[in-house]
Structures are given as C-alpha cells and as structure tokens.
C-alpha positions as CSV (number, residue, x, y, z in Angstrom):
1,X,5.6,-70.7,-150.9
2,X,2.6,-69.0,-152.9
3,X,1.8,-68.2,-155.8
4,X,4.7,-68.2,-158.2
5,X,6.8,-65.2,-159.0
6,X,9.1,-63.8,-161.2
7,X,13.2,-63.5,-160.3
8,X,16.0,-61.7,-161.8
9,X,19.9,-62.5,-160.6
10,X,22.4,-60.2,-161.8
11,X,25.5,-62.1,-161.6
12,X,28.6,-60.5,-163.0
13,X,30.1,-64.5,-164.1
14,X,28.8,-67.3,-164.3
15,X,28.9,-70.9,-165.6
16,X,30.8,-72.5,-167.6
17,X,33.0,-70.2,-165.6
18,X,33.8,-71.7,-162.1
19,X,33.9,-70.1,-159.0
20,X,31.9,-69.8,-156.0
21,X,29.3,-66.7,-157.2
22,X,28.8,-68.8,-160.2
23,X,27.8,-72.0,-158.4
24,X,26.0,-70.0,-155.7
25,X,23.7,-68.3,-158.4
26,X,23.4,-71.5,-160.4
27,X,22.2,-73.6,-157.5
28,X,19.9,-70.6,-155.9
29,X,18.2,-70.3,-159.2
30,X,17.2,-74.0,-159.9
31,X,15.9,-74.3,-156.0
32,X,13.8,-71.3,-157.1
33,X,12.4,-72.8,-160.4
34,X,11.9,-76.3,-158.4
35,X,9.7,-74.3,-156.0
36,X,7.8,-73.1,-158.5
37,X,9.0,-70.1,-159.4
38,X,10.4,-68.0,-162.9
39,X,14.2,-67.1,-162.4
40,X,16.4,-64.6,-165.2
41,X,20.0,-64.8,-164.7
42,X,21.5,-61.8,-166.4
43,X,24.8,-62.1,-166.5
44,X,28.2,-60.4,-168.6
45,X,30.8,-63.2,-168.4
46,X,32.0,-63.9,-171.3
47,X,33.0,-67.4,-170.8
48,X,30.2,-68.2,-173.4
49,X,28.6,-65.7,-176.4
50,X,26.4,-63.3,-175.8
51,X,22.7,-64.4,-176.2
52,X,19.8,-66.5,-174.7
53,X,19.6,-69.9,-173.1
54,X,18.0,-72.1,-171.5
55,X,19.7,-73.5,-168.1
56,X,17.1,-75.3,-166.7
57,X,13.6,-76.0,-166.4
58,X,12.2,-72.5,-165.2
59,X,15.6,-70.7,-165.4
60,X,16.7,-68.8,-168.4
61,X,20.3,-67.1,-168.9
62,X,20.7,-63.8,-170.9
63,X,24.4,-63.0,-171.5
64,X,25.1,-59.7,-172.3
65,X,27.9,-58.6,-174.2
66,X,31.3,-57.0,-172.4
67,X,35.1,-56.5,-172.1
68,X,36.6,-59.4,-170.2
69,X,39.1,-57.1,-168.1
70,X,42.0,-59.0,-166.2
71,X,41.7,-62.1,-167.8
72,X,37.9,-62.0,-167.5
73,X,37.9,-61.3,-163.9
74,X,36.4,-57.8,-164.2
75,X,34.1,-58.2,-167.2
76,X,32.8,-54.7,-167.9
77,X,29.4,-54.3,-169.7
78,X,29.8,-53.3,-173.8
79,X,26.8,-51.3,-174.4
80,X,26.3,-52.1,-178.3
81,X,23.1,-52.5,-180.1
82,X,23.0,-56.3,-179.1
83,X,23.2,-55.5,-175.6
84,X,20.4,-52.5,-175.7
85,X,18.1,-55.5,-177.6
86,X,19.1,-58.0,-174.8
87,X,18.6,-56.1,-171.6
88,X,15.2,-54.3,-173.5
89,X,14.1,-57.8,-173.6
90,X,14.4,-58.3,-170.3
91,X,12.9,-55.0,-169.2
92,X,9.8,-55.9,-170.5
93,X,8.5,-58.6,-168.4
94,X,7.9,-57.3,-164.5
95,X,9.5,-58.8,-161.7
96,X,9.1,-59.7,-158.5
97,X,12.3,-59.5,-156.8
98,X,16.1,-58.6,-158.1
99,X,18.8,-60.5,-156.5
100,X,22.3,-58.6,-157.4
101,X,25.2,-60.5,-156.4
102,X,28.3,-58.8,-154.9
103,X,29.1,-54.5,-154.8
104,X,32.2,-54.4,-156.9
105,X,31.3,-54.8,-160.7
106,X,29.9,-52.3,-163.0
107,X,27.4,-55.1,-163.7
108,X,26.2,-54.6,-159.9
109,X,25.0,-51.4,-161.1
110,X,23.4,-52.0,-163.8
111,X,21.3,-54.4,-161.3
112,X,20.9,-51.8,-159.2
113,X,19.6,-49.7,-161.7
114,X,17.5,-52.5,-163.6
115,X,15.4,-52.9,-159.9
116,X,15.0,-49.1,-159.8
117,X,13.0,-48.8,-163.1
118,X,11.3,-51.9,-162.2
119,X,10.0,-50.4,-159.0
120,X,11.2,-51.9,-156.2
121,X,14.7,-52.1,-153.6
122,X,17.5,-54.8,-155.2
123,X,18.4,-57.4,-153.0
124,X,22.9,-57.5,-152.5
125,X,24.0,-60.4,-151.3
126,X,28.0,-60.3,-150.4
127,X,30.0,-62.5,-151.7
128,X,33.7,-61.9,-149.7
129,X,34.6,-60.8,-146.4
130,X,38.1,-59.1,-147.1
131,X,39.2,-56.8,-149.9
132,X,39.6,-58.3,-153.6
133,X,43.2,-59.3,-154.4
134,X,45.3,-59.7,-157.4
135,X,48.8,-60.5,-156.0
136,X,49.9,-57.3,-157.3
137,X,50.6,-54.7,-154.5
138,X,50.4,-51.8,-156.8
139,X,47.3,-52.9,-158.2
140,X,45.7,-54.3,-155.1
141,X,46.3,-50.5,-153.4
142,X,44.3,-49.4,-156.3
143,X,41.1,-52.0,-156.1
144,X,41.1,-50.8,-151.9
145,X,40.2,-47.3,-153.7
146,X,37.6,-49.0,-156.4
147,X,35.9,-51.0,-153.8
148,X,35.0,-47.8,-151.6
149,X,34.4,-45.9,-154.9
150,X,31.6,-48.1,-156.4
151,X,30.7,-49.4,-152.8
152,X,29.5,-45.7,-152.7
153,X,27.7,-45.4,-155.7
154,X,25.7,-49.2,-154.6
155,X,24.6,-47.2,-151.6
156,X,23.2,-44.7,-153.6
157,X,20.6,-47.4,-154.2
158,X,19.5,-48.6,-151.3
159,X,19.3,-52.1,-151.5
160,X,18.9,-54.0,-148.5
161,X,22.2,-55.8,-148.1
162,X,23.1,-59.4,-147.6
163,X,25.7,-61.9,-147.5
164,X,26.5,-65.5,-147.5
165,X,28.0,-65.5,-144.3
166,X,28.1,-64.1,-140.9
167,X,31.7,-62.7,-141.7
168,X,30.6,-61.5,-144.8
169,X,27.8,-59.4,-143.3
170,X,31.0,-57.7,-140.7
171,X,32.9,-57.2,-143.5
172,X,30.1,-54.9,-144.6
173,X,30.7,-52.7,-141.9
174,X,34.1,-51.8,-143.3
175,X,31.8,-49.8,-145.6
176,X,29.4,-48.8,-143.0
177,X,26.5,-51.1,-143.9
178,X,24.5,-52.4,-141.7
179,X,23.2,-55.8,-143.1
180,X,19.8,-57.4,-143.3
181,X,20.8,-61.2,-142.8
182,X,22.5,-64.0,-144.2
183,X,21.6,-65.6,-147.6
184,X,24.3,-68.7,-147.0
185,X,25.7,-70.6,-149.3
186,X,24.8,-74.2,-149.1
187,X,25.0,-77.5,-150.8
188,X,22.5,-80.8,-152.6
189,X,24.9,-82.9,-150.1
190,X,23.4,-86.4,-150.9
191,X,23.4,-85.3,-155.3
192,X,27.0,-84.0,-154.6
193,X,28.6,-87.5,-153.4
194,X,25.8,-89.5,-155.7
195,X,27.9,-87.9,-158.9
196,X,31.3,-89.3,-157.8
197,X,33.1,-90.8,-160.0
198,X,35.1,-94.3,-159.8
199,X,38.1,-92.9,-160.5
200,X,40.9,-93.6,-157.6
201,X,43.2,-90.3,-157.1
202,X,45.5,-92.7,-154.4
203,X,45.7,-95.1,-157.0
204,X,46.7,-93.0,-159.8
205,X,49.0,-91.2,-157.9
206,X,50.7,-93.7,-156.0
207,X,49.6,-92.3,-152.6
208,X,50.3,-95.5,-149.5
209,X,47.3,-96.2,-148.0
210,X,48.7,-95.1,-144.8
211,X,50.1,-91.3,-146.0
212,X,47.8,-88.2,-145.9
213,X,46.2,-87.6,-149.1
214,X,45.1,-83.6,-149.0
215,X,43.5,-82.3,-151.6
216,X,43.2,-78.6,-152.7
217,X,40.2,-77.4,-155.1
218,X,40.4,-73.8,-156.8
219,X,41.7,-71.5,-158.6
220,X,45.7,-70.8,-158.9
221,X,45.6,-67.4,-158.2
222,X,47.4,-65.9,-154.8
223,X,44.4,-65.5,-152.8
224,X,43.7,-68.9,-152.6
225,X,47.3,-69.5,-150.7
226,X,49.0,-71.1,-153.4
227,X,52.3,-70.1,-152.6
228,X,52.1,-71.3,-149.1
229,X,50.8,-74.2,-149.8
230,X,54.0,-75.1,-152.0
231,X,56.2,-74.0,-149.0
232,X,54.5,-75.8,-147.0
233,X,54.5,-79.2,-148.5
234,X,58.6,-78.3,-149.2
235,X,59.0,-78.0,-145.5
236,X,56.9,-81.5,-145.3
237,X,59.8,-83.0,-147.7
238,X,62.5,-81.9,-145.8
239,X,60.9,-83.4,-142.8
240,X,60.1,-86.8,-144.7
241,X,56.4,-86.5,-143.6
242,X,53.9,-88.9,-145.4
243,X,51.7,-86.6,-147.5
244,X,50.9,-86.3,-150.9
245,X,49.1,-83.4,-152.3
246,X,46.8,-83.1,-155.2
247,X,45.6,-79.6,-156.6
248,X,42.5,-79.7,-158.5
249,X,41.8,-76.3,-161.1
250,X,44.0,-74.1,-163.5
251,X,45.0,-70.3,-163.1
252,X,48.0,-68.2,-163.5
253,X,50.3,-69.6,-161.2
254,X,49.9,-73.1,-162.1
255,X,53.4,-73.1,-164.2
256,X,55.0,-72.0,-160.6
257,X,53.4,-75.2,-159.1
258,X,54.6,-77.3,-161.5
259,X,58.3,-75.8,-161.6
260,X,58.4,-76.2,-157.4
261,X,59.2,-80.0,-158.7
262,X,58.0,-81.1,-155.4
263,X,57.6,-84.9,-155.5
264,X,54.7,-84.7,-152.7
265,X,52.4,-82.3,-155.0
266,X,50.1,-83.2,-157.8
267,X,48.5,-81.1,-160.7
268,X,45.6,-82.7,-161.5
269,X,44.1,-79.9,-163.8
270,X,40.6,-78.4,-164.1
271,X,38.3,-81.6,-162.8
272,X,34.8,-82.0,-163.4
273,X,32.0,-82.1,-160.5
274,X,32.0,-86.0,-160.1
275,X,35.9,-86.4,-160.6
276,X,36.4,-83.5,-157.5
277,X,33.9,-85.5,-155.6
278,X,35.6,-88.7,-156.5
279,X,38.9,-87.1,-155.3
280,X,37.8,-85.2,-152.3
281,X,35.9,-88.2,-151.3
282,X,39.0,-90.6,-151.1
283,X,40.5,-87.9,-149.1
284,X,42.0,-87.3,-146.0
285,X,41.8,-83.6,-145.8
286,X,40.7,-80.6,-147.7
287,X,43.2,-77.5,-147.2
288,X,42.2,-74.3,-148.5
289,X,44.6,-71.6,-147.3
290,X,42.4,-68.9,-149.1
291,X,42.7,-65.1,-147.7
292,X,39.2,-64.6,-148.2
293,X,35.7,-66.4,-149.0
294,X,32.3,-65.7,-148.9
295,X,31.4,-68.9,-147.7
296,X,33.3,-71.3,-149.7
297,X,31.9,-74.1,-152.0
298,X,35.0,-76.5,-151.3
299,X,34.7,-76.1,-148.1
300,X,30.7,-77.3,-148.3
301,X,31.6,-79.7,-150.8
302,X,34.1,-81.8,-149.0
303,X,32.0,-81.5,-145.7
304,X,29.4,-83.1,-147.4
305,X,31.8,-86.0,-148.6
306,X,32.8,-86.5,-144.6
307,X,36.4,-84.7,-145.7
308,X,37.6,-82.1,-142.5
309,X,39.2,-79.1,-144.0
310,X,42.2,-77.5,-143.2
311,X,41.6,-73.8,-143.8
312,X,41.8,-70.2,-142.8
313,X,39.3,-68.2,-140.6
314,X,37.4,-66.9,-143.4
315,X,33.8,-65.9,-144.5
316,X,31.1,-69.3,-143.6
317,X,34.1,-70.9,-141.8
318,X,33.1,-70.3,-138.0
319,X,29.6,-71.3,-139.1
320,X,30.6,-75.0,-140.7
321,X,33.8,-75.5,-138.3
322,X,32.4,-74.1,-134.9
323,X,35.3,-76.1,-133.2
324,X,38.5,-78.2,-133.4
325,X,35.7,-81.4,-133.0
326,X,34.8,-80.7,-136.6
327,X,38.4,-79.8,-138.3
328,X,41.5,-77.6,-138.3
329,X,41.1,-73.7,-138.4
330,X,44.4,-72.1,-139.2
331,X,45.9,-69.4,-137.4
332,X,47.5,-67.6,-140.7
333,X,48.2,-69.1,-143.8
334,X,51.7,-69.0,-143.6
335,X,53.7,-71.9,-144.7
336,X,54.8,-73.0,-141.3
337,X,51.3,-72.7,-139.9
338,X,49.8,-75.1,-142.7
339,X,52.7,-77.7,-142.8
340,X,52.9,-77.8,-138.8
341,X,48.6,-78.9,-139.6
342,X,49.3,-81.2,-142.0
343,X,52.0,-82.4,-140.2
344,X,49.8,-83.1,-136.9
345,X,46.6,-84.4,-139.2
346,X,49.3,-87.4,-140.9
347,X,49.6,-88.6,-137.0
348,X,46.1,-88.4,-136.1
349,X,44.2,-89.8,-139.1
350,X,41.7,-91.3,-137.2
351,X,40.7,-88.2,-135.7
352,X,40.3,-86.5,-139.3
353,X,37.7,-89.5,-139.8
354,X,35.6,-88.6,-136.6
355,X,36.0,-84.8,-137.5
356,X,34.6,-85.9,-141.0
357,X,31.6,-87.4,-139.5
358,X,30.6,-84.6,-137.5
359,X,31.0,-82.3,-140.6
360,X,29.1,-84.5,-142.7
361,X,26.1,-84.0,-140.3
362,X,26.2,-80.7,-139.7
363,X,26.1,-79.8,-143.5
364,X,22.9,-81.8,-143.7
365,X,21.6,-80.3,-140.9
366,X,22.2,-76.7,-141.5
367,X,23.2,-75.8,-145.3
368,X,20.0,-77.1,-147.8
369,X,19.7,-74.9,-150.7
370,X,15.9,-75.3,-150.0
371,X,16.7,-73.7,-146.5
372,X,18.5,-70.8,-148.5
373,X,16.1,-70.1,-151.3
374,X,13.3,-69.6,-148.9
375,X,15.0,-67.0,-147.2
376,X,15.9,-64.8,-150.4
377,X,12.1,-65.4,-150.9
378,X,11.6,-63.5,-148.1
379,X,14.0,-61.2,-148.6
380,X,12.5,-60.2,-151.5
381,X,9.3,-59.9,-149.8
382,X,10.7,-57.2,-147.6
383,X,12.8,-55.3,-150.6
384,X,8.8,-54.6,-151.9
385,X,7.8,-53.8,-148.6
C-alpha cells in the first residue's frame, strides 16, 4: 500500500446514527487505519455533541455543530465559533485524499470546499440511485428541484465522481455525470455472523418450524416499502399462508405498523448488530421492498449469513443477485408483487436454502472491505493526479 497517508471523509451522519452512509464510512475508515493509514471523519449529525473522539485506532471523528432539519435527516452546518475552532483544527494538518460522501447536503460542500483549499480534486462517492424521498408529494416535488440545484453547485467542483454501485453510477447520468468507477459497499462477512447472538427470534415469537420466517431490517420511513410490506403480509392472512414477519428498527411509521394489528407481523424495535445477525441468521428470507439504495447493507448482511433476499431492483442488487439462482428480484414493490414472493418462497423453502448458499459465497468472493478500500486508495491517487 505505501507509505501511509492521511484521509478525510466528510459524511453528513454518522454513527450512533444508523443507516447505510454511516456504516459505509465507518467500515471504509477502520480498513484504512488497519492498512496503515490516518483517517478524519468530519461529520455534522447530531446524533452525538459536537466535539472530538476517538473511533478507532487510527480513526478520529470531529463533529461539527448543526441544525438537525427533518428530524435530523438534513442536518445543516451551524457556523458558530465552536465550529470555526473545529473545522480550523482540521485545516491545519495536510491531507492526502478527501472522500465526500453523497451530492445532496450542505455538508457535501463544505467537503468540497475543504479539498479545494487543501489543493487537490474531492473524491464523491454516490450513495442512491433514485431521487430522495420523504412520503410527502409536495415536499418530494421540492427535493427533485434541491437535488438538481446543489447537484449543480457539486459540479462546480470538480470532483471525480463515484458510487457504491453500478446503478448508482447510471443514476449519475440523470445529472449528466459521467462517473469514474465504483467504490462498493461491502461487508467483514465471517466478523458479521461471529457477533450473533443466541437469542432465538422463532422461539420468541412463536414462529413453527415449518412457516417462513422473513425478516425486514431498516428504517420505518416510506422508502423502505413499509406500507407494502403490511399489505402484503394482510393479503398473506387472508390467504392463510404460513409466514410470520419480524421488522427490525424504529422510524415514523412504526405506530402504523403496529395499529395494522396483523397477527403475522412482529415489531421487534431498534436491534443491535449481534441481535440482527442472530435474527437474520435464523431466517428464511430477507425482504427489503426499498425504492432506492445505494448498495444496501441488509442486503450484504443477510447474504453473508446464507439468508436470500426478497427485494427490489435497486442500486448493488444486480451485482449481489445476478439471477433467480441466488434470490428473488421483485418486479415493483407493490403489495401483490411481494406477497405473491413470499407466498411462492413458503412452498419452496428448500430452494431459499440453496439460493442462501450461493449468496453466501459470492459475498465472500466479491465484497471485502479490504477489496473496497484499496480502490478509494487509488482513487485518491488519481483526484492528485
């Protein structure tokens, strides 16, 4: 790899708030440090104060101060005096490369801008491959505007422009960008399923050995499907199909989960890492009838646990489920479409456990962080030219 170098990720959120930026920057960073290198995640989430930490060995976290807009979904930099001290600090060491994550937050500019004085091109790495959403029609007519907007004043900059998955690098052609590669997501497979826990979701929840336990893992917010995926397991009732699902995470329209009364759904809550291993582990399916994804964690995750996924043709998908050999890819995510899936995987279990196998392979195979942090090594090579 070199000699060792110097990093900065601008991440807009990140942990101890989840999501798949977060755990992309969080896991890219610590492959950095444990090749050697420095790594500076400046981030404005306000999930935790403003301030310094240390994450890891080799990876240090400055939190800037902001507004959490939309229920900290758009956090917006607050340029106090704390912040001006903060971002100063960092200013003053020199770095070799400047990794901004995603177009659409102010805090992508400021990225952006940070690379500039430090003389070099910023590295973008996409994080989507369809337009945000926030279940609001009125609101999401508005973001179509933003996104073009800022997308516009990112170019300004020049970075070169990546993205964690194939479809994520055509989505950037929406805004006529012309991408330099993919910076995939990817996964610690064997530490993933090493940190499951005991604990026995089938068990707990009464699930027959011989029904389909499916398991969702997100956020309950209307991208992620959560409305079909209550229809859908309605129409399952009706039709007295064996299948219990359990839905892992918190959000907004948790209270319309939970007043569905469906006897064949589960809230389990927000889950730690070894409990959503435990639970993706034990079973049957993963469905994720998200409307878009970069190249979704989950979807890694319960590939690595020998879980096939259920899920729509989204950003990373084609790469991990390159046919119906390896799982389900759904047409739409309308409820018919998902419960007529779930409906044909409770018949077939034993070809969900060969699908599993070959997923669990291929994730090996194809999707080491090591693999990914060597290439935004080299990309940052070529940002200096």
């Amino acid at each position: 790899m070199g000699s060792p170098k110097r990093f900065a990720i601008f991440s807009a959120q990140f942990l101890p708030n989840v999501g798949g930026a977060e755990k992309y920057t969080d896991n890219l960073a610590r492959e950095l440090a444990r090749l050697g290198h420095e790594v500076v995640v400046v981030t404005t989430d306000a999930s935790a104060p403003a301030g310094v930490e240390q994450a890891a060995p080799g990876v240090e976290v400055v939190r800037l101060p902001c507004f959490p807009l939309i229920g900290g979904r758009m956090p917006v930099p607050r340029k106090n005096a704390e912040f001006r001290r903060l971002l100063s600090e960092v200013e003053a060491r020199s770095f070799d490369g400047v990794l901004v994550n995603t177009r659409f937050y102010l805090h992508s500019l400021l990225g952006l801008k940070f690379a500039k004085r430090q003389g070099m091109r910023a590295v973008l790495c996409e994080h989507g491959s369809a337009y945000l959403t926030f279940g609001n029609a009125l609101l999401d007519k508005a973001v179509v505007a933003y996104e073009h907007l800022i997308t516009a004043r990112v170019k300004h900059y020049r970075p070169d422009f990546y993205a964690v998955s194939s479809k994520g690098l055509a989505w950037l052609k929406t805004f006529h960008i012309e991408g330099c590669g993919v910076l995939s997501n990817a996964i610690d497979a064997d530490a993933f399923c090493a940190k499951a826990s005991g604990r026995s979701f089938r068990a707990e929840y009464g699930v027959a050995d011989d029904a389909l336990l499916v398991s969702f893992v997100g956020r309950f917010i209307p991208e992620k499907g959560v409305d079909a995926l209550i229809e859908a397991m309605r129409m399952l009732e009706a039709q007295n199909v064996a299948a219990k699902l359990v839905m892992a995470g918190t959000g907004p329209l948790e209270g319309r989960i939970r007043e569905a009364r469906l006897a064949n759904i589960v809230v389990a809550g927000k889950l730690d890492a070894s409990d959503v291993a435990a639970l993706m582990g034990e079973s049957d399916l993963f469905c994720l009838p998200t409307r878009s994804e970069g190249f979704s964690t989950s979807l890694l995750e319960a590939s690595a646990l020998g879980t096939p996924a259920a899920i729509t043709d989204v950003g990373g998908v084609a790469e991990m489920i390159p046919d119906a050999s390896f799982g389900t890819v759904l047409d739409d995510a309308r409820p018919e479409t998902i419960a007529a899936a779930l409906a044909k995987a409770a018949l077939d279990k034993e070809r969900l456990v060969e699908q599993g196998r070959r997923c669990y392979d291929r994730v090996r195979e194809r999707y080491s962080w090591k693999r990914t942090a060597c290439d935004a090594v080299a990309a940052f090579e070529k940002a200096r030219g």
